[in-house]
N, C-alpha and C positions, 0 to 999 in steps of 0.2 A: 295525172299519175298520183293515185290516193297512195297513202303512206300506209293505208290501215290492210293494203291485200298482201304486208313485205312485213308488216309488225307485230310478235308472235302476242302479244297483251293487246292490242288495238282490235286485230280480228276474230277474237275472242266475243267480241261485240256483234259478228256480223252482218258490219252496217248497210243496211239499204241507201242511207242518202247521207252525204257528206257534204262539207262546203272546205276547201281549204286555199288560205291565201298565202302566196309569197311573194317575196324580193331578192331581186338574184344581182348581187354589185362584183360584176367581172369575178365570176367562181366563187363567193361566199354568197351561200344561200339563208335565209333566216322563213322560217313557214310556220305555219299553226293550221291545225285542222281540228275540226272534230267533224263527229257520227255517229249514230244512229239504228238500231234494229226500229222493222217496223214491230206493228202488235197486228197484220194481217198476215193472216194463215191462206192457205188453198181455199177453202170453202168459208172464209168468212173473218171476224173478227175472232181472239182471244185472247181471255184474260189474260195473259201474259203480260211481262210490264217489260215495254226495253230495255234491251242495254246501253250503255252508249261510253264515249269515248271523248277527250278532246286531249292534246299533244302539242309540240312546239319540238323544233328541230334545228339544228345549225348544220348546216353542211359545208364542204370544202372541197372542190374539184381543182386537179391539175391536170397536166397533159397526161400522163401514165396513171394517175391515182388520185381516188375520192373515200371522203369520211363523211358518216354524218350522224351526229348524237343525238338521242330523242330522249326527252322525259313525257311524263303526262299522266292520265286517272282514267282507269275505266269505273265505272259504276254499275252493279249489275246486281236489280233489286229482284232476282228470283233463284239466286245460289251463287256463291263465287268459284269463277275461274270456269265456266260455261257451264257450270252446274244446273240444272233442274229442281229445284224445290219453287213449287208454288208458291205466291205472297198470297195473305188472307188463309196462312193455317197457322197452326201453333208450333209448326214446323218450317214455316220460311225462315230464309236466312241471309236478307241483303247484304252485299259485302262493298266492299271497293278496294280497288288493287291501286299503287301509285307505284308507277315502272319508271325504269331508263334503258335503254338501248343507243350501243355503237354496233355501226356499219361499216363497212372498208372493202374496196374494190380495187384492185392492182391489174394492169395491165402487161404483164408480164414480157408477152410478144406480142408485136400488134394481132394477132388471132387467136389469144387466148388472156382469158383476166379471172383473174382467182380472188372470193369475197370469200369474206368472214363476217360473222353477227354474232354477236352474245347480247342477252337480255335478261334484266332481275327486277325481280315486281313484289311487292309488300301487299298483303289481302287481309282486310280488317273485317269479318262476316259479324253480325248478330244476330243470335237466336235466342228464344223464351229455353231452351231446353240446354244450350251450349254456351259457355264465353271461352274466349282466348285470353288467356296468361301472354302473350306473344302473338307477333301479326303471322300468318303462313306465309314463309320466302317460299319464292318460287324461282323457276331461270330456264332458258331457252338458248341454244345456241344453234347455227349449220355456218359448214364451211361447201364453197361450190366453186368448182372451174365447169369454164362453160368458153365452150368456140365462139367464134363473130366471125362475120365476114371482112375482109379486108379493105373493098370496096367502098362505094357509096352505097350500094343498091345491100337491100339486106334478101337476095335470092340466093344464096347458098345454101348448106346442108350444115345444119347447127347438131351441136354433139353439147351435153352439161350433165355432171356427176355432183353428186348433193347428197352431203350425208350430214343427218340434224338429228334434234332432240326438240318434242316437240314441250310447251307449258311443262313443265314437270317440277310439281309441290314438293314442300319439306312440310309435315307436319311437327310442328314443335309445339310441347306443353299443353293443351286441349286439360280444360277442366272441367266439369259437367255442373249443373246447379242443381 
């Protein structure tokens, strides 16, 4: 269970291969991951340069409820924040973001548990054409209830309502050279 298909700045990366390790002592969890885009396309290689990702987590489960805080860095040397600008123009513009993200999941009744996420990320891009006076903040949030089964067996009829804000920048200060 990669951390990067739940983490609004992690999947920004769209990693193909990830490696992530934890330790889990009676409900405190401690993980590090990181990941990877490849640079193979449909029909071949391109020049494209990955992005990638690496992160650290603490988490904390009870019987009714679980948290879990995540910092980390995406690096993304062909535009920031899933941008597209090619490297090797005089218009690329590699960036890096350094996020943090909490999670929280409550258990309400045992057939329904309602999460919360907020996320805020710092993006540091350079350009021959552009600097920043200021890094672009950025932030992410969804709240969701979502049914379970009550059972052991997860063969029921699941119902979840999710309503989010996807990456969404602050431009601050941009000065041009």
């Amino acid at each position: 269970d990669l951390a990067a298909s739940s983490n609004a700045f992690a999947s920004i990366a769209h990693p193909t291969r990830a490696v992530r390790a934890a330790y889990d002592l009676h409900g405190v969890t401690v993980s590090t991951e990181m990941g990877a885009s490849s640079r193979e396309s449909l029909f071949g290689v391109t020049q494209l340069q990955p992005s990638s990702y690496a992160m650290a987590s603490l988490g904390v489960a009870r019987s009714r409820w679980s948290a879990t805080a995540s910092g980390g860095r995406l690096d993304e040397p062909d535009g920031p924040l899933g941008s597209l600008i090619p490297g090797g123009t005089a218009f690329s513009m590699p960036a890096a973001t350094d996020f943090a993200s909490l999670h929280a999941d409550f258990a309400a009744v045992p057939w329904l548990v309602l999460s919360g996420e907020a996320s805020v990320g710092r993006t540091r891009a350079r350009s021959a054409f552009l600097s920043q006076a200021a890094p672009l903040i950025s932030s992410s949030w969804r709240v969701t209830a979502r049914t379970r089964c009550a059972g052991p067996h997860d063969d029921c009829t699941h119902f979840e309502l999710d309503l989010a804000q996807p990456v969404d920048h602050i431009v601050e200060r941009l000065a041009s050279d």
